[in-house]
N, CA, C, O and CB atoms as a CASP TS submission, in Angstrom:
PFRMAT TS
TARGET T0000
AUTHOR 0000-0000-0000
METHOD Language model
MODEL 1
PARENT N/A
ATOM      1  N   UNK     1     -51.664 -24.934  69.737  1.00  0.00           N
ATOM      2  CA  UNK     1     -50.893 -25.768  70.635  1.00  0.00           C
ATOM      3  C   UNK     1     -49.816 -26.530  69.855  1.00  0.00           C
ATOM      4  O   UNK     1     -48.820 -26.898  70.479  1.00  0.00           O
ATOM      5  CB  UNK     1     -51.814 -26.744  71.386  1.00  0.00           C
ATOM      6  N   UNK     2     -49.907 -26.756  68.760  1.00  0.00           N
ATOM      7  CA  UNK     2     -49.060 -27.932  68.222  1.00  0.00           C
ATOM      8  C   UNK     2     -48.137 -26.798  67.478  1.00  0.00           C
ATOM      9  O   UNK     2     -47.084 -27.218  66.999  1.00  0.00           O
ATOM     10  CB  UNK     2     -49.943 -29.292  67.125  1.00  0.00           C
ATOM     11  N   UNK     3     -48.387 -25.594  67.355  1.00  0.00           N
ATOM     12  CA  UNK     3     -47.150 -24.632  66.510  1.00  0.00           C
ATOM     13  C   UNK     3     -46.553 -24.616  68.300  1.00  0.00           C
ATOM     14  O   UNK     3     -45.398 -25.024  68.419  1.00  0.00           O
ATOM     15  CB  UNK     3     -47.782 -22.511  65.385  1.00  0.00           C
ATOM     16  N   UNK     4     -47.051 -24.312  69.225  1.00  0.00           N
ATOM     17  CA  UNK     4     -45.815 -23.910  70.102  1.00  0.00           C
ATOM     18  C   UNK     4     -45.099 -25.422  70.304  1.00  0.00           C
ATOM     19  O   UNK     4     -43.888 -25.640  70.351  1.00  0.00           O
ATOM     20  CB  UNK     4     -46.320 -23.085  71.747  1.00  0.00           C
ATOM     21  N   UNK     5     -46.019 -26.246  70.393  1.00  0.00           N
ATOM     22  CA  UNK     5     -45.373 -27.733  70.685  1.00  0.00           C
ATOM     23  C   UNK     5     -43.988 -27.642  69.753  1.00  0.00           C
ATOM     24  O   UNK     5     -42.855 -27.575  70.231  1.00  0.00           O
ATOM     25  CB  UNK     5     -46.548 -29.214  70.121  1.00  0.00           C
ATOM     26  N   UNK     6     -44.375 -27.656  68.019  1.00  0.00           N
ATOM     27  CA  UNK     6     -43.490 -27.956  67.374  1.00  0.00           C
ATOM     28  C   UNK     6     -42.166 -26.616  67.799  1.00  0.00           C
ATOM     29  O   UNK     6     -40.962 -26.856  67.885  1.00  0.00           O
ATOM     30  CB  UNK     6     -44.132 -28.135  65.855  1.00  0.00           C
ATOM     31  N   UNK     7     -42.717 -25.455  67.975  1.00  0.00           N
ATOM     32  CA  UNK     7     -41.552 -24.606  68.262  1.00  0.00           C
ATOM     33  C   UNK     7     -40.721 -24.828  69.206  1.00  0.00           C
ATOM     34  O   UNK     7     -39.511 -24.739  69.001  1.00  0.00           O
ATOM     35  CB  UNK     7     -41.844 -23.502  68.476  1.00  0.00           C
ATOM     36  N   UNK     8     -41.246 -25.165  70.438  1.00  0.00           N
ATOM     37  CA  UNK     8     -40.350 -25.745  71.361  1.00  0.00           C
ATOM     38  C   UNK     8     -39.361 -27.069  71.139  1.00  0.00           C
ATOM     39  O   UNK     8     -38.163 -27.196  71.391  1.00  0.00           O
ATOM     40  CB  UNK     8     -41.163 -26.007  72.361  1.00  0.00           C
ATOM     41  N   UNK     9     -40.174 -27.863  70.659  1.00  0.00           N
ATOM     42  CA  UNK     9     -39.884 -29.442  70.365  1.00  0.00           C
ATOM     43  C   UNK     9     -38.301 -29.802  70.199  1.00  0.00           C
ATOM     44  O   UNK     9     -37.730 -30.709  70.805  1.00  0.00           O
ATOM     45  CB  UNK     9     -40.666 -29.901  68.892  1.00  0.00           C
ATOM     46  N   UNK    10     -37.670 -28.855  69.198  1.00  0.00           N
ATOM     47  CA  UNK    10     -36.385 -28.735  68.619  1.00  0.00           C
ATOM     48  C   UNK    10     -35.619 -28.656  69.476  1.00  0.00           C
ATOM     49  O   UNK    10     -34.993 -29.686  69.726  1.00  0.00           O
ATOM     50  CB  UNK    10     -36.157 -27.809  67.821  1.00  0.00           C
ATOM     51  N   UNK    11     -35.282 -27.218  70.430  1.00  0.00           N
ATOM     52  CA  UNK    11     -34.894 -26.695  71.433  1.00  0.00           C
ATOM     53  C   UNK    11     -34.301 -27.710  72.885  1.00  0.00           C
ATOM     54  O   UNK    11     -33.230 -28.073  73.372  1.00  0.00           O
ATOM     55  CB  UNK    11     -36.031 -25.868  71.628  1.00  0.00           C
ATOM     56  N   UNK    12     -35.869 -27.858  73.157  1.00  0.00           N
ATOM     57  CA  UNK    12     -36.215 -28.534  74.303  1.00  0.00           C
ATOM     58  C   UNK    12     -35.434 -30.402  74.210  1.00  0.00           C
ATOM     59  O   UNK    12     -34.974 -30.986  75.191  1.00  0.00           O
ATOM     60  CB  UNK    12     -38.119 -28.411  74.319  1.00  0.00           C
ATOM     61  N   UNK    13     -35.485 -30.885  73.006  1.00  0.00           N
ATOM     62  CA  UNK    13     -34.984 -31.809  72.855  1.00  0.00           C
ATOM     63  C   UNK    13     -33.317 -32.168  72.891  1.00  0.00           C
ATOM     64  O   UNK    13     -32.719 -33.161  73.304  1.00  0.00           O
ATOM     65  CB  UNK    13     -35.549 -31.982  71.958  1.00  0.00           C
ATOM     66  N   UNK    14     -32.722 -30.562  72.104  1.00  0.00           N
ATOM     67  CA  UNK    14     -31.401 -30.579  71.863  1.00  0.00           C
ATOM     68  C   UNK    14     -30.924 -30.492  73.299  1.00  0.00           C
ATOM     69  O   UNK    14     -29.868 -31.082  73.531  1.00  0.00           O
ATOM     70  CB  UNK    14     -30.906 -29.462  70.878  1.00  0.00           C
ATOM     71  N   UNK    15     -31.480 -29.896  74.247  1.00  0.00           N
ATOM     72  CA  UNK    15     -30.954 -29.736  75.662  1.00  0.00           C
ATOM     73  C   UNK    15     -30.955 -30.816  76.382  1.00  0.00           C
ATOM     74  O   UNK    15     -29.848 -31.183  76.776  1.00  0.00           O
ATOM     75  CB  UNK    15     -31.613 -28.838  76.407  1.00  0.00           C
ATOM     76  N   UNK    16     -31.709 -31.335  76.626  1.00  0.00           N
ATOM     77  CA  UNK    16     -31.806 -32.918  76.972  1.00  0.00           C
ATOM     78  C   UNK    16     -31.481 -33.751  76.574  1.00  0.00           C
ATOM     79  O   UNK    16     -31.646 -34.787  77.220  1.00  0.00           O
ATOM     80  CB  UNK    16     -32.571 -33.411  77.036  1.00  0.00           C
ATOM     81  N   UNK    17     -30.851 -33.799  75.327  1.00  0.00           N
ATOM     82  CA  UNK    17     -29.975 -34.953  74.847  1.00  0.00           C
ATOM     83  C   UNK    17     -28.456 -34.084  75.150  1.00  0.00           C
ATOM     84  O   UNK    17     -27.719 -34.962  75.598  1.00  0.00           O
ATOM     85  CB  UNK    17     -30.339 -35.498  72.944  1.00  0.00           C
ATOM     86  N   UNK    18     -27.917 -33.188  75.121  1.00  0.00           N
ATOM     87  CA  UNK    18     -26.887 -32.765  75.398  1.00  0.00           C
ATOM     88  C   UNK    18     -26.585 -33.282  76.990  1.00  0.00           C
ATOM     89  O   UNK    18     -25.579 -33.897  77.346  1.00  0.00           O
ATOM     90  CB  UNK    18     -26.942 -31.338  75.079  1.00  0.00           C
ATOM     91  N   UNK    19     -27.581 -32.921  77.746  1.00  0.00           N
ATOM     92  CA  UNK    19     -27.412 -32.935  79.185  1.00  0.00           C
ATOM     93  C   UNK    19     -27.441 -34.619  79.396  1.00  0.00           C
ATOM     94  O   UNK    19     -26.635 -35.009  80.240  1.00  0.00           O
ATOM     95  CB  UNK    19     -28.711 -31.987  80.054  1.00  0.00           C
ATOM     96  N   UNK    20     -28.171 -35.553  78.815  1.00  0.00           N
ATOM     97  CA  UNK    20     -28.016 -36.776  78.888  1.00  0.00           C
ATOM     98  C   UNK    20     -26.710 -37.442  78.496  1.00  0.00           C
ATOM     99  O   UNK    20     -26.411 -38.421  79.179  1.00  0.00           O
ATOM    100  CB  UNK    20     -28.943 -37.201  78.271  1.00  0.00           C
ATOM    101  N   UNK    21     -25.679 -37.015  77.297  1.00  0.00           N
ATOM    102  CA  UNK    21     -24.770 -37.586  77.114  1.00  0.00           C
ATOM    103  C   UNK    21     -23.549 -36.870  77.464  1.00  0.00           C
ATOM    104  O   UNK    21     -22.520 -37.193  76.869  1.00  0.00           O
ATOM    105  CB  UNK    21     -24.875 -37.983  76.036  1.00  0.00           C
ATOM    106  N   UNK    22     -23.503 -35.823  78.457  1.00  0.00           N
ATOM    107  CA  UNK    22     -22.777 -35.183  79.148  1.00  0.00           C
ATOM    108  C   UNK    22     -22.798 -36.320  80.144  1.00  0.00           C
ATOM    109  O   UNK    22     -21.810 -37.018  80.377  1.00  0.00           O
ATOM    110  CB  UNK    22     -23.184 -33.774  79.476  1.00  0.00           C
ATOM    111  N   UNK    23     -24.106 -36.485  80.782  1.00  0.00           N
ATOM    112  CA  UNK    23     -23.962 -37.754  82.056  1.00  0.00           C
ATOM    113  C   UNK    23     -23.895 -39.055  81.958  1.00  0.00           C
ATOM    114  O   UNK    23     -23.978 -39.866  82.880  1.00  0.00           O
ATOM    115  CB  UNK    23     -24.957 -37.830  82.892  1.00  0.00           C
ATOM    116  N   UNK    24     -23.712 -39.301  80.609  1.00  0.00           N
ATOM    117  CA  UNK    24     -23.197 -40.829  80.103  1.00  0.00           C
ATOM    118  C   UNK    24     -21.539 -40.770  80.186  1.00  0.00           C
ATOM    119  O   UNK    24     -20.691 -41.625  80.442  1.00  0.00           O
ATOM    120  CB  UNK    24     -23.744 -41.215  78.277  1.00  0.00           C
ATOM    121  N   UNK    25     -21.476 -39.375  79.853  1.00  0.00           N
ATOM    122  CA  UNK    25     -19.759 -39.445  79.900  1.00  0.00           C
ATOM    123  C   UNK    25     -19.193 -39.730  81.350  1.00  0.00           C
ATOM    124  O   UNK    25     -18.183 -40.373  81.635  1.00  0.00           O
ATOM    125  CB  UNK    25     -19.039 -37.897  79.405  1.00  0.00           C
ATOM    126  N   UNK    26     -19.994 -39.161  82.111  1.00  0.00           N
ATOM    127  CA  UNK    26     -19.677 -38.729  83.491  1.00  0.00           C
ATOM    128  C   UNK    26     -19.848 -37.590  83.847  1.00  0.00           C
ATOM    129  O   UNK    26     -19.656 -37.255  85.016  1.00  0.00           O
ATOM    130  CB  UNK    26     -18.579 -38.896  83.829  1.00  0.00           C
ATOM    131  N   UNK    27     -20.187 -36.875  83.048  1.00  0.00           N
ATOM    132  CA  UNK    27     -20.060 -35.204  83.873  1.00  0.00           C
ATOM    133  C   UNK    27     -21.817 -35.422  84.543  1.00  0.00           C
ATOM    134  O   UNK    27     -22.782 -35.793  83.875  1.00  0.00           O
ATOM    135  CB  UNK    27     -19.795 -33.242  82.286  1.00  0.00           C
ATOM    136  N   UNK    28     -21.817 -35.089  85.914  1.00  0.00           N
ATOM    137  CA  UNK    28     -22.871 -35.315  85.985  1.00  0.00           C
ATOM    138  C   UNK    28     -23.542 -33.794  86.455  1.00  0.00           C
ATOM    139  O   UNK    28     -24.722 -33.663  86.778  1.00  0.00           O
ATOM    140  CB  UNK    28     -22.982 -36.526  86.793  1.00  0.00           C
ATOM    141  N   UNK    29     -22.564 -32.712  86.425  1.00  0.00           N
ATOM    142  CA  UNK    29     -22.711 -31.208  86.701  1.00  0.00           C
ATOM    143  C   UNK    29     -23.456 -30.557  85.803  1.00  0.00           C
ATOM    144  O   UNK    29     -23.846 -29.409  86.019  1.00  0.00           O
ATOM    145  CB  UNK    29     -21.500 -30.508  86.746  1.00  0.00           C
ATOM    146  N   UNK    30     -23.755 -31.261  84.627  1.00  0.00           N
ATOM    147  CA  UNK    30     -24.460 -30.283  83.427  1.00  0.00           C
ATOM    148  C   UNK    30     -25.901 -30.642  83.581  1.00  0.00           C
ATOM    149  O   UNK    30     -26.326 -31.705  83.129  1.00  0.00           O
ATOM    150  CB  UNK    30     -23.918 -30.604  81.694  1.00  0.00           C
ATOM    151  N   UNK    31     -26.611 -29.849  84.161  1.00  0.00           N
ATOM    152  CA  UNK    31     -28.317 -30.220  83.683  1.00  0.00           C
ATOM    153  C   UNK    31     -28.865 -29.324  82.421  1.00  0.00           C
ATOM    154  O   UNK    31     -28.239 -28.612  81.635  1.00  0.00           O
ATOM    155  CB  UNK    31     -29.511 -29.814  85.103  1.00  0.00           C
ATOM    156  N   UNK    32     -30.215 -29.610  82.513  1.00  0.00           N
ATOM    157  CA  UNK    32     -30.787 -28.789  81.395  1.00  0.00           C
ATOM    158  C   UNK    32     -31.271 -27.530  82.014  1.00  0.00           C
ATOM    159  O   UNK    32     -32.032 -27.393  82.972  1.00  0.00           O
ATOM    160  CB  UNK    32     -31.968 -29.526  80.613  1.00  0.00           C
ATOM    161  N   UNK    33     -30.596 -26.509  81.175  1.00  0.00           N
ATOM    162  CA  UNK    33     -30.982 -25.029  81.330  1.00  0.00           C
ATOM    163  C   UNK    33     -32.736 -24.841  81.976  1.00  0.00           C
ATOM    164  O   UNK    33     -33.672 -25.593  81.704  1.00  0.00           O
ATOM    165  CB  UNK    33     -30.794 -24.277  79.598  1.00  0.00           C
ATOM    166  N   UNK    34     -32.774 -23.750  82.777  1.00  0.00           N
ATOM    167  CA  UNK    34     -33.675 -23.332  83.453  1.00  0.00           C
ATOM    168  C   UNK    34     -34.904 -23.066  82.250  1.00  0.00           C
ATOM    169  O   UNK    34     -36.120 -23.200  82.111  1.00  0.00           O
ATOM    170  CB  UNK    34     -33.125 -22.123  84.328  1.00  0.00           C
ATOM    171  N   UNK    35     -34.101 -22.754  81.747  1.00  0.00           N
ATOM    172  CA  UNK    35     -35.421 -22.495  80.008  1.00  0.00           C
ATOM    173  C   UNK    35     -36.792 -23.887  79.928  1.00  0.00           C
ATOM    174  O   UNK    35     -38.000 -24.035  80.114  1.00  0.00           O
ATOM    175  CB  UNK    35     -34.007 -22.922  77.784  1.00  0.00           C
ATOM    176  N   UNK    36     -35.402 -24.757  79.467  1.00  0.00           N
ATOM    177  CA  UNK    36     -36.041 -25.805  78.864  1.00  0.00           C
ATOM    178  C   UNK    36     -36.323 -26.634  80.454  1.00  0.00           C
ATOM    179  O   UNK    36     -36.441 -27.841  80.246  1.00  0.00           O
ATOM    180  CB  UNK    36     -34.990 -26.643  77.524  1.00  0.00           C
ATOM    181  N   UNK    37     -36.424 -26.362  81.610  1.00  0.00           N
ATOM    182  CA  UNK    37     -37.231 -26.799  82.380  1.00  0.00           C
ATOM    183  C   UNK    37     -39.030 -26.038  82.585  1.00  0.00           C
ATOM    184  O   UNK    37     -40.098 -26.612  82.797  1.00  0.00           O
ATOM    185  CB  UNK    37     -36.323 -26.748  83.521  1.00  0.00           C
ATOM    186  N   UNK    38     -38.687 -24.447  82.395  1.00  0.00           N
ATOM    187  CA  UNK    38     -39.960 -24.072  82.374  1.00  0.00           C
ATOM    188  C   UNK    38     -40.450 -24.296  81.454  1.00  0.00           C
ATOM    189  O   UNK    38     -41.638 -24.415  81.752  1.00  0.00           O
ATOM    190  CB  UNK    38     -40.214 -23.061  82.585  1.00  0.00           C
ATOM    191  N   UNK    39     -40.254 -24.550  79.783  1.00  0.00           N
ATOM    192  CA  UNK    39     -40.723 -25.009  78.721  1.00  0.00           C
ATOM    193  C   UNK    39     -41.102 -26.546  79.126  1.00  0.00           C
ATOM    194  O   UNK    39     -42.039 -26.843  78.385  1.00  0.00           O
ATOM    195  CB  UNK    39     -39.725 -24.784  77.579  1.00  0.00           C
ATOM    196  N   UNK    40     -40.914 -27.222  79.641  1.00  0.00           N
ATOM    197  CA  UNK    40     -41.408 -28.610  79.888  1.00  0.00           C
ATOM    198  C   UNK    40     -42.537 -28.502  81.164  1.00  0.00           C
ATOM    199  O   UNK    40     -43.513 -29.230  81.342  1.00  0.00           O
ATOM    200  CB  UNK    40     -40.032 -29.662  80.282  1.00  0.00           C
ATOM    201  N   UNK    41     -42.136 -27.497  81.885  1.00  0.00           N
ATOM    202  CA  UNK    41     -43.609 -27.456  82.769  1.00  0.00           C
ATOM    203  C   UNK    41     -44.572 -26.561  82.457  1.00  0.00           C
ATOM    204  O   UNK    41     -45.585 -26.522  83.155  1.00  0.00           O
ATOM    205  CB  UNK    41     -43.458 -27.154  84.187  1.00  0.00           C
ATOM    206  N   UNK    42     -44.415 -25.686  81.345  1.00  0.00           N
ATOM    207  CA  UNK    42     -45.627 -24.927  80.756  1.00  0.00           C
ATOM    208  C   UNK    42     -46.172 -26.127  79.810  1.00  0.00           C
ATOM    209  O   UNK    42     -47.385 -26.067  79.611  1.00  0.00           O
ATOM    210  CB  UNK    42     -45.192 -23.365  79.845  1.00  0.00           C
ATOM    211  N   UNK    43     -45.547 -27.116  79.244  1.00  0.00           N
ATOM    212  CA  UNK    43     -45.712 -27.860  77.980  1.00  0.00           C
ATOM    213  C   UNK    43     -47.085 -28.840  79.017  1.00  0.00           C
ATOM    214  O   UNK    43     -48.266 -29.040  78.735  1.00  0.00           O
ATOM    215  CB  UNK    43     -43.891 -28.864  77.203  1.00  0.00           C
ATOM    216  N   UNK    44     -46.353 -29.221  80.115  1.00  0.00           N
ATOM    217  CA  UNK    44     -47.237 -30.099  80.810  1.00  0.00           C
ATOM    218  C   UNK    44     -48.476 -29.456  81.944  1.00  0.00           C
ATOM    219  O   UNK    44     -49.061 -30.076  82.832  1.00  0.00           O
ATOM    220  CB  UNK    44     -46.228 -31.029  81.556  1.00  0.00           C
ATOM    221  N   UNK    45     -48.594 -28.254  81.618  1.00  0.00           N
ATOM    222  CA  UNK    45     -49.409 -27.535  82.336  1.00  0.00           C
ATOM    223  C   UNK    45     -50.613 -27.267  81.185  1.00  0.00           C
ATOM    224  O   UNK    45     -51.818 -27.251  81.437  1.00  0.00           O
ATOM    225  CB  UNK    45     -48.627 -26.220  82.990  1.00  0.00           C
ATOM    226  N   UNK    46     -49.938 -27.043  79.736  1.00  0.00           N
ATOM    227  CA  UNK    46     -51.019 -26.718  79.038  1.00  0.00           C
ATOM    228  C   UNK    46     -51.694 -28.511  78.582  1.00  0.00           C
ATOM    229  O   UNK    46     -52.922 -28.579  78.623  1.00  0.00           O
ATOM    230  CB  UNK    46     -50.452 -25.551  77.631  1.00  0.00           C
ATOM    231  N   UNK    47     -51.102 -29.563  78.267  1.00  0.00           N
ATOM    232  CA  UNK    47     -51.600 -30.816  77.844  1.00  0.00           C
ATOM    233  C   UNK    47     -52.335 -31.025  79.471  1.00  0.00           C
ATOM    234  O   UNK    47     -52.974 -32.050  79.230  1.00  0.00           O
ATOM    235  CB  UNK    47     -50.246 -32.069  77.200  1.00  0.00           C
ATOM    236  N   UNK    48     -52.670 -30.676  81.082  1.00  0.00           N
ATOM    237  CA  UNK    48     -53.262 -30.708  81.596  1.00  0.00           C
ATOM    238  C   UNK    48     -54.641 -30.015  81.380  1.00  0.00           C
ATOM    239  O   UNK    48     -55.730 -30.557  81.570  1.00  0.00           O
ATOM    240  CB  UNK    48     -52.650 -30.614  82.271  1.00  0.00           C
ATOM    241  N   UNK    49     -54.404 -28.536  80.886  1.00  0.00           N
ATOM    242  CA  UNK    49     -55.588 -27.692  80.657  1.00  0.00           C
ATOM    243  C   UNK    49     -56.194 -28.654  79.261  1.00  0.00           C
ATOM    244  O   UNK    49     -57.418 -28.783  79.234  1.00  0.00           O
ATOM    245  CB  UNK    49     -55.117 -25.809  80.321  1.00  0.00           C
ATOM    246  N   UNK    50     -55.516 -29.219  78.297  1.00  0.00           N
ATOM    247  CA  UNK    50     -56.511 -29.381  77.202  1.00  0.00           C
ATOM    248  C   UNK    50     -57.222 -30.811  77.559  1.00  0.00           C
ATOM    249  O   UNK    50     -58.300 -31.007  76.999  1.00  0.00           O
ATOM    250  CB  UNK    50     -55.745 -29.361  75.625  1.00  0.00           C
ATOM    251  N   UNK    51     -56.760 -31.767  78.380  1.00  0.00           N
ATOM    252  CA  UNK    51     -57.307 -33.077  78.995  1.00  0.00           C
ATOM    253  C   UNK    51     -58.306 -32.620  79.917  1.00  0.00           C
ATOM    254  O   UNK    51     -59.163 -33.477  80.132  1.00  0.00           O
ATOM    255  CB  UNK    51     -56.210 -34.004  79.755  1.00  0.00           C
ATOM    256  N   UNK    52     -58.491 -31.361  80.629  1.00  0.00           N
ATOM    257  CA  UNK    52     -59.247 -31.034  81.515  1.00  0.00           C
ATOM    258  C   UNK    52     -60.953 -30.640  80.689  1.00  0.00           C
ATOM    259  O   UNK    52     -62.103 -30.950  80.998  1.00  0.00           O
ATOM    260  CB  UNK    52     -58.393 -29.817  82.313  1.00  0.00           C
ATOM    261  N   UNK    53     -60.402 -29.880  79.623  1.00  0.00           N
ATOM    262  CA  UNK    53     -61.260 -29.441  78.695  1.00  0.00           C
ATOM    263  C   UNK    53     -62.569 -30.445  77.751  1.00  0.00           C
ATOM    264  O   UNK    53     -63.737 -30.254  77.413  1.00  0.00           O
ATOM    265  CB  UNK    53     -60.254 -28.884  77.841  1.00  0.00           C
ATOM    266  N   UNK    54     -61.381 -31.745  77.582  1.00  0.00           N
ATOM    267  CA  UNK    54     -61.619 -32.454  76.917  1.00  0.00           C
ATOM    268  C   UNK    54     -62.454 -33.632  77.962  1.00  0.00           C
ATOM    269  O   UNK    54     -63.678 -33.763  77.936  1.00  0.00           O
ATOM    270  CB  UNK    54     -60.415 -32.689  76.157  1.00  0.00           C
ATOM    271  N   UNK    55     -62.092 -33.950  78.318  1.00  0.00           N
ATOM    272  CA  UNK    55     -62.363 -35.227  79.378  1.00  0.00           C
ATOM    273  C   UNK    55     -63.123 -34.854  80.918  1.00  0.00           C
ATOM    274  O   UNK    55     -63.249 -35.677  81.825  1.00  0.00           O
ATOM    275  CB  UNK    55     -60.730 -35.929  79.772  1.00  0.00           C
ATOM    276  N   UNK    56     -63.695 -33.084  80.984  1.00  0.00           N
ATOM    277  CA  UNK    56     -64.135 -32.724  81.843  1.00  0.00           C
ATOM    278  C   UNK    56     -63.453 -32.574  83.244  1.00  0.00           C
ATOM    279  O   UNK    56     -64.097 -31.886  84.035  1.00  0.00           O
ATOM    280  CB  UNK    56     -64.973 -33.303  81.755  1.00  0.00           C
ATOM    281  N   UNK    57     -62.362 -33.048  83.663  1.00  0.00           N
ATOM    282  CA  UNK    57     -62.041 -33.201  84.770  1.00  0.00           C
ATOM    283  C   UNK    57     -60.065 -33.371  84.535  1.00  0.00           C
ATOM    284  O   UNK    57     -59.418 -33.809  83.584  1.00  0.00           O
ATOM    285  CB  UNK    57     -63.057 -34.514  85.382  1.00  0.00           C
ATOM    286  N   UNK    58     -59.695 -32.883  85.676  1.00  0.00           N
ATOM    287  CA  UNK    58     -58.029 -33.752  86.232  1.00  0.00           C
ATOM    288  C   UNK    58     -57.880 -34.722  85.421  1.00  0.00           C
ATOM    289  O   UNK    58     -58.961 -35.124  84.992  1.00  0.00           O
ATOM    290  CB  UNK    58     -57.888 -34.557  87.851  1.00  0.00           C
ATOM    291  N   UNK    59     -57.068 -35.216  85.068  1.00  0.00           N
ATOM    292  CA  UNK    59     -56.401 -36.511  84.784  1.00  0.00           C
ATOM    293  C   UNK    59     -55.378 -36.711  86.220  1.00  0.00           C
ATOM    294  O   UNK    59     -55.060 -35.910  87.099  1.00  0.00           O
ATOM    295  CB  UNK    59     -55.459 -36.411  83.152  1.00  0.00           C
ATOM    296  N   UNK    60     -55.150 -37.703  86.068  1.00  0.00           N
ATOM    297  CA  UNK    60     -54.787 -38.531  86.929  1.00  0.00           C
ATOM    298  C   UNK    60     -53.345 -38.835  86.509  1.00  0.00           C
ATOM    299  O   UNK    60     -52.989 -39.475  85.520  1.00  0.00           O
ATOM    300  CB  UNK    60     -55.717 -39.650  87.012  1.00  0.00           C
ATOM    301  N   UNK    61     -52.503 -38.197  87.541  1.00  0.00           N
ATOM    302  CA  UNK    61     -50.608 -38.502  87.405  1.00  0.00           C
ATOM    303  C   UNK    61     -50.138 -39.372  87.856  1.00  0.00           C
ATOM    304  O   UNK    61     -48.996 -39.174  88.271  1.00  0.00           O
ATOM    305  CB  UNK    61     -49.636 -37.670  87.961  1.00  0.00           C
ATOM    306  N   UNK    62     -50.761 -40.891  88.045  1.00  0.00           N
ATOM    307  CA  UNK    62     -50.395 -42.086  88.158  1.00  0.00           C
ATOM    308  C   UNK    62     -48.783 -42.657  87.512  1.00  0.00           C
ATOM    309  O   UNK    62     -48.450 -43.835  87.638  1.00  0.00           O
ATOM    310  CB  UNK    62     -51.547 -42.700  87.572  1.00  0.00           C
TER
END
C-alpha cells in the first residue's frame, strides 16, 4: 500500500496544485484530470478496505 501510495503521491499532488493555482489566477475551467480523480477514489477506497480490516467494521465519513 505505501509503494502505490508513494507512486501515486507525486503525480496526484502535481495535478492538484496545478489545478489549484490555475483557480487562484482565475481560470476556473481547469480541473484535475480524470486520472488523478480515479487515483484519489481508488486511494480512498483502499484506506476504507484497510480501516475495515483493521478496526472490524466501516468507519464513519463524518
Amino acid at each position: 500500500m505505501r509503494r502505490v501510495l508513494n507512486e501515486l503521491a507525486g503525480p496526484v499532488c502535481d495535478d492538484l496544485e496545478d489545478s489549484l493555482e490555475l483557480r487562484q489566477r482565475g481560470c476556473i475551467a481547469r480541473r484535475p484530470c480524470s486520472e488523478t480523480i480515479d487515483n484519489l477514489q481508488e486511494m480512498r477506497r483502499g484506506m476504507q478496505r484497510a480501516v475495515s480490516i483493521l478496526c472490524g467494521g466501516p468507519r464513519s465519513v463524518a
